[in-house]
C-alpha positions as CSV (number, residue, x, y, z in Angstrom):
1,X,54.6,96.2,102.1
2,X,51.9,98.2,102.7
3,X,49.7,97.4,99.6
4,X,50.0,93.6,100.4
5,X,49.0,95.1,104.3
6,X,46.0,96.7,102.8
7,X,45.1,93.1,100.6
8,X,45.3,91.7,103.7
9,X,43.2,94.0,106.1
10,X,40.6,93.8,103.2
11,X,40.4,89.9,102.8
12,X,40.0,89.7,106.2
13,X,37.5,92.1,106.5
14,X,35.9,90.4,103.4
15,X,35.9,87.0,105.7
16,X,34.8,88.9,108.6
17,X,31.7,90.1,107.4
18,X,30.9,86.8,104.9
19,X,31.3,85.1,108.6
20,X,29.0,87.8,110.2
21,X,26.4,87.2,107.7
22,X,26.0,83.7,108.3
23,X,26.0,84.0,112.0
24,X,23.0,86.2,112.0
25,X,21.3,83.8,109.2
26,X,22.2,81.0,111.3
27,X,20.7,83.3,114.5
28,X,17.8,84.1,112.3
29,X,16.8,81.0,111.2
30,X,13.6,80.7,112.7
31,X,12.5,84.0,111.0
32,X,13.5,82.5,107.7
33,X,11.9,79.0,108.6
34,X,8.3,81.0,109.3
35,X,8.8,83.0,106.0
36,X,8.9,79.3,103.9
37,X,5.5,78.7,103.6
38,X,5.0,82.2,102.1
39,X,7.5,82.0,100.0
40,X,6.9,78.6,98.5
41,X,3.2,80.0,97.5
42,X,4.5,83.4,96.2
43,X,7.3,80.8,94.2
44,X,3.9,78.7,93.1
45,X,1.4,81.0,92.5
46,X,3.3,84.4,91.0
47,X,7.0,83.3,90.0
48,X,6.2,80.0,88.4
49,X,3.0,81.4,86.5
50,X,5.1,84.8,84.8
51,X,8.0,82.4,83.7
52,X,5.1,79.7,82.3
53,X,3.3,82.6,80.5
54,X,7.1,83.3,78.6
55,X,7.6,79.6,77.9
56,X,4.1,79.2,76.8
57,X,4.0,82.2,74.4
58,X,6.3,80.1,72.1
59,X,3.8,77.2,71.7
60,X,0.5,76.6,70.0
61,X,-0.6,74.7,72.8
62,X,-4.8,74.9,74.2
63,X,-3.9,74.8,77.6
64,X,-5.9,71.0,77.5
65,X,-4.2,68.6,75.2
66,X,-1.0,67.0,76.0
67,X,0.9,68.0,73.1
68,X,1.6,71.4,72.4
69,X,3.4,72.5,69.2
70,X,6.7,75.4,69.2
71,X,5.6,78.0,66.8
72,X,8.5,80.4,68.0
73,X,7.2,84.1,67.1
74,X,4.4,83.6,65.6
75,X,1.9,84.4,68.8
76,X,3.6,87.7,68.7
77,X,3.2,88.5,65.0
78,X,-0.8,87.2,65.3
79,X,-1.3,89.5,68.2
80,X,0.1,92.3,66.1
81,X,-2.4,92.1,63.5
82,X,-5.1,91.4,66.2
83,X,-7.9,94.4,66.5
84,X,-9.5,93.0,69.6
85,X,-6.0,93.1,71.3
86,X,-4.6,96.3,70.1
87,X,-8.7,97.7,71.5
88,X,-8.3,96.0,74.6
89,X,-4.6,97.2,75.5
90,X,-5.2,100.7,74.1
91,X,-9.0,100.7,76.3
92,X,-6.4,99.4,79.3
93,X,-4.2,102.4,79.4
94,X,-6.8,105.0,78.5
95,X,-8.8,103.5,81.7
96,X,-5.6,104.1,83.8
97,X,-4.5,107.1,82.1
98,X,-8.5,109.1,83.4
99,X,-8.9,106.7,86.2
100,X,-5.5,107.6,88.2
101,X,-6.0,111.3,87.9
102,X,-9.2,111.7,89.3
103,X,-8.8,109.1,92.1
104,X,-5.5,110.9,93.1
105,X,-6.9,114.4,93.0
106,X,-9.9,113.5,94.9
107,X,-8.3,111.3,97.5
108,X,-5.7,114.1,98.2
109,X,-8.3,116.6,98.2
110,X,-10.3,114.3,101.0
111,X,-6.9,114.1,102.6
112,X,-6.2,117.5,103.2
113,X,-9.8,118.1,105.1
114,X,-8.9,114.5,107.0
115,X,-6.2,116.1,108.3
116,X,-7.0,119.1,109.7
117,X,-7.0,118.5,113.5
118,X,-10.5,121.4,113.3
119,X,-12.2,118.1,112.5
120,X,-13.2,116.0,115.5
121,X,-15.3,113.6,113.9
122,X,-12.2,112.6,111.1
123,X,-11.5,109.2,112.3
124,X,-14.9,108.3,111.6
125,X,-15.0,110.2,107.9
126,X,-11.6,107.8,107.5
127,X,-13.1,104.5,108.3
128,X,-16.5,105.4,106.3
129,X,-14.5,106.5,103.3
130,X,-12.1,103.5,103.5
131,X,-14.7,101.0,103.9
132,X,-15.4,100.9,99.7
133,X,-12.1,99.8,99.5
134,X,-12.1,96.6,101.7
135,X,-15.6,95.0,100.9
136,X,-15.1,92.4,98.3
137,X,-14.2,93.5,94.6
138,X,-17.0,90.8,93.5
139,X,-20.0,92.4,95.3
140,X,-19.3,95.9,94.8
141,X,-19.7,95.2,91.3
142,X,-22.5,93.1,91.4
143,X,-24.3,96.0,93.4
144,X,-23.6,98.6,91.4
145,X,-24.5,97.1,88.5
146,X,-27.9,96.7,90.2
147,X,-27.5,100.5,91.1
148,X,-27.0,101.8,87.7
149,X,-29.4,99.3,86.1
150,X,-31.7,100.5,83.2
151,X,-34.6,99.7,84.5
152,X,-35.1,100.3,88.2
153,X,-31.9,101.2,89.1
154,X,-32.0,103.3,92.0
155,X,-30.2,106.3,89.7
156,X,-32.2,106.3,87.2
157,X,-35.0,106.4,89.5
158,X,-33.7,109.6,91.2
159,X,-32.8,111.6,88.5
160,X,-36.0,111.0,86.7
161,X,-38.1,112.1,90.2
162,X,-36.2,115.2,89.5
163,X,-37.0,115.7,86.2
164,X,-33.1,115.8,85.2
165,X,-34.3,112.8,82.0
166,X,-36.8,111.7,80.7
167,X,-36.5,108.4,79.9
168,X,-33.5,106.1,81.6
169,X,-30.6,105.4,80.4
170,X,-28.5,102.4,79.7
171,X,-25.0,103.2,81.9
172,X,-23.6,99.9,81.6
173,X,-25.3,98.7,78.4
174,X,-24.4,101.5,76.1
175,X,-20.9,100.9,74.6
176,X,-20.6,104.7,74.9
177,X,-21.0,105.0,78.4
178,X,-19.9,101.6,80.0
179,X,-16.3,103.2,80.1
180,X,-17.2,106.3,81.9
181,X,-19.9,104.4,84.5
182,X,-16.9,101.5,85.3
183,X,-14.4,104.6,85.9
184,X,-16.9,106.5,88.1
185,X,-17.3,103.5,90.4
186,X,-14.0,102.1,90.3
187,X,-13.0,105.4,91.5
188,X,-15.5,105.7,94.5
189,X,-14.5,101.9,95.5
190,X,-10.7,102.9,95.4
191,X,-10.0,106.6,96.3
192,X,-10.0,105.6,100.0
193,X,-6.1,103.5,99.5
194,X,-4.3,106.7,98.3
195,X,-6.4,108.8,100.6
196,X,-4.6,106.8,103.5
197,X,-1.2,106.8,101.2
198,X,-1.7,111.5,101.2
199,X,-2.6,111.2,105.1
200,X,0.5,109.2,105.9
201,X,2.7,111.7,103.8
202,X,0.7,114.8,105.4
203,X,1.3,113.9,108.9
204,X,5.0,113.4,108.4
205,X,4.9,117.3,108.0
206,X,5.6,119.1,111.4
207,X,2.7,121.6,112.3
208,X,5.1,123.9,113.4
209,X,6.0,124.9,109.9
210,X,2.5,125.8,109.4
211,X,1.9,127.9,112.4
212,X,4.9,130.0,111.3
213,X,3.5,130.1,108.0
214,X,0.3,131.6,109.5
215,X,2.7,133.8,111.5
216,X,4.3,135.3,109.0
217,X,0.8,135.7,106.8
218,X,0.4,133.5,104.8
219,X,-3.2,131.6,103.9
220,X,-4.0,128.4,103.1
221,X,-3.8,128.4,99.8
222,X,-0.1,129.5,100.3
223,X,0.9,127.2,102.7
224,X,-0.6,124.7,100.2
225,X,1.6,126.0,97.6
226,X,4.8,126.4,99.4
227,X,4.6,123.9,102.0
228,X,2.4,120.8,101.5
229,X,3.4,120.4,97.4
230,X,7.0,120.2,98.1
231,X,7.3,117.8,101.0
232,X,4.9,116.3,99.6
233,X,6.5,115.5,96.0
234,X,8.0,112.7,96.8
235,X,5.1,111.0,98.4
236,X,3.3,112.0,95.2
237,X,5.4,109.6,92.6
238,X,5.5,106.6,94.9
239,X,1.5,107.0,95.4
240,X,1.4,107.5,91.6
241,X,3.0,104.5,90.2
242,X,1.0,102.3,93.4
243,X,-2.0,103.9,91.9
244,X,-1.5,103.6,88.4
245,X,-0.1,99.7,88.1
246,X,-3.1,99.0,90.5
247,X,-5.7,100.8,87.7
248,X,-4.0,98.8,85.3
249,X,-5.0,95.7,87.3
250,X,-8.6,95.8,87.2
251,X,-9.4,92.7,86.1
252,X,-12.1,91.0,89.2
253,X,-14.1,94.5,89.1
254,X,-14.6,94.8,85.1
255,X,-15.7,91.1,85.3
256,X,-18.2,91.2,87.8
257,X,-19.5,94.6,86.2
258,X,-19.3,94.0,82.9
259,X,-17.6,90.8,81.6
260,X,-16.2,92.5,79.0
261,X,-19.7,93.8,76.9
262,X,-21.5,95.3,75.4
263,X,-19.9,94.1,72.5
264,X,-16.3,93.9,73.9
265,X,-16.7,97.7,74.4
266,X,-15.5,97.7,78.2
267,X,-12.7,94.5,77.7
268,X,-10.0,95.2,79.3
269,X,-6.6,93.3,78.9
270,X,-6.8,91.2,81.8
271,X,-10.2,90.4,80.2
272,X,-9.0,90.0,77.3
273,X,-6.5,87.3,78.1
274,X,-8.6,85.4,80.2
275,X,-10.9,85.1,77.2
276,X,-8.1,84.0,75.2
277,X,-6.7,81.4,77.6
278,X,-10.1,79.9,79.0
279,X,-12.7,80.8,76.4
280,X,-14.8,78.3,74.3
281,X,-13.0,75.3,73.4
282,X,-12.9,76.2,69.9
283,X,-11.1,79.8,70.9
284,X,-9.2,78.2,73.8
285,X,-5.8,79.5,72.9
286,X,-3.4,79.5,75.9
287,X,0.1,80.0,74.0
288,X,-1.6,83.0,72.5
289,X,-2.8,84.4,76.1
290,X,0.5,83.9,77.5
291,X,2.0,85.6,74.8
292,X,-0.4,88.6,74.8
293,X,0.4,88.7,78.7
294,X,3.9,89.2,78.1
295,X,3.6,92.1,75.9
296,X,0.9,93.8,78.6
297,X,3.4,92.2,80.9
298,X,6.3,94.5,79.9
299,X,4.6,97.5,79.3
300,X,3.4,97.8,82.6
301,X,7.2,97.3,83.8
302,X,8.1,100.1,81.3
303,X,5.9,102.6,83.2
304,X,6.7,101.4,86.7
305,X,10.8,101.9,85.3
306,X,9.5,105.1,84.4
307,X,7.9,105.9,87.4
308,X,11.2,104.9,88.8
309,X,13.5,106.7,87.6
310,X,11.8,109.6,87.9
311,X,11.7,109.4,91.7
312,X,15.2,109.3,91.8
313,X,15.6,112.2,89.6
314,X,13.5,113.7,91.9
315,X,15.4,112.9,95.2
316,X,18.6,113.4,93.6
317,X,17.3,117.2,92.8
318,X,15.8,117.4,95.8
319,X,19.0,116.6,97.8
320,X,21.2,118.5,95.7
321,X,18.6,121.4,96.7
322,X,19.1,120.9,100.2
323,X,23.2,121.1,100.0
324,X,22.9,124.0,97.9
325,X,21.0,125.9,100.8
């Protein structure tokens, strides 16, 4: 009797909450109505596209012509015997791998000094700081490629007025240093979104740990130790893996800077697909594109289940911290 009673309660309850549900859809369907239109585009322009680039990679197909011809894998095995792709997917991680360091030390670094109430005038350090990162990916290219010009380019000017060369040098024409110059800009134009991220996390932390801290003795550097790195570990994956998937995604700046030269030295794998896909019509090959997408495709979901899992671990550890104290 009392199993069946406990079938019962639970089938009800089942009934009573699959009722609830679609009373407040039904209450909410106005909210749902507004959010159509932004669906539908987010269904059109980044749902439809990644299950296209899988159907695509199959096909010998110019992205033109009406008929397209199913090759099955052999996209896949062209790509792996394909230098320019294996340079450009390696020269994508590499630019990620030195590119997310330095942008998150020096934005957390900036952070910290942000977010000391000492500073009166840090509102208007924030907004200065921040301001790289919402002027348009296009023209901050564009101008710096003016800055860093060869010949009358406003650094090269200045460090040859003080005598630091002698001659000026090529940033972004010199296959050896395109790579550095790109990361050194892309940097500046992009510390300022993770700066905001470690100022969000810093002011979750309640000053009146720290004035204890500075109670009890200790100095910055130990408060910084023993306070701000662990609450702020957390913080420090999910800011990781925005920052590096965005560095991976760097496609409209390396354009605009670079377009790919000098001598596909600085092509990138966004580049490098775009090439593929919408090149010359002799190399206009967009089965192969699609199917070099999918490979960069699932790497980059590889790190971010990475990335992942370790900020489980993380919490889980944290949490089993917390009971154990």
């Amino acid at each position: 009797m009392q199993p069946a009673m406990t079938r019962l309660t639970r089938t009800g309850g089942t009934r009573a909450a699959r009722g609830s549900l679609r009373q407040r859809m039904w209450q909410a369907r106005w909210c749902y109505l507004m959010m159509a239109p932004g669906l539908i585009l987010v269904g059109m322009f980044s749902c439809y596209p990644m299950i296209a680039s899988w159907y695509y990679s199959f096909f010998d197909w110019d992205g033109i012509s009406a008929q397209k011809y199913f090759i099955g894998w052999q996209n896949f095995r062209d790509l792996v015997h394909d230098h320019y792709f294996w340079s450009a997917f390696g020269r994508s991680f590499w630019f990620m791998a030195v590119a997310t360091p330095l942008e998150l030390i020096f934005s957390l670094v900036v952070a910290i000094l942000l977010n000391d109430r000492a500073l009166k005038m840090a509102p208007i350090f924030r907004t200065m700081l921040f301001v790289p990162v919402v002027t348009t990916t296009a023209i901050s290219s564009i101008v710096m490629s003016f800055v860093f010009a060869a010949f009358n380019g406003p650094v090269n000017q200045a460090l040859q007025s003080m005598h630091v060369i002698n001659k000026p040098i090529d940033y972004l024409g010199n296959p050896h240093s395109v790579m550095w110059t790109a990361i050194g800009i892309f940097v500046w134009k992009w510390f300022g979104q993770p700066m905001i991220y470690w100022l969000a996390g810093l002011q979750t932390i309640p000053q009146e740990i720290y004035e204890a801290a500075r109670m009890d003795g200790a100095r910055a550097w130990r408060q910084l130790i023993s306070i701000t790195a662990p609450m702020m570990a957390p913080f420090a994956v999910i800011i990781t893996l925005i920052t590096a998937v965005g560095n991976l995604q760097a496609f409209a700046f390396m354009q605009a800077l670079t377009n790919g030269g000098p001598f596909f030295s600085s092509e990138m794998m966004e580049l490098y697909i775009y090439r593929m896909a919408f090149g010359t019509a002799s190399t206009q090959r967009l089965g192969y594109a699609s199917a070099a997408g999918v490979i960069f495709g699932v790497a980059v979901m590889v790190i971010a289940v990475i990335q992942i899992l370790a900020l489980r671990r993380l919490r889980s550890n944290s949490s089993s911290g917390m009971a154990t104290r």
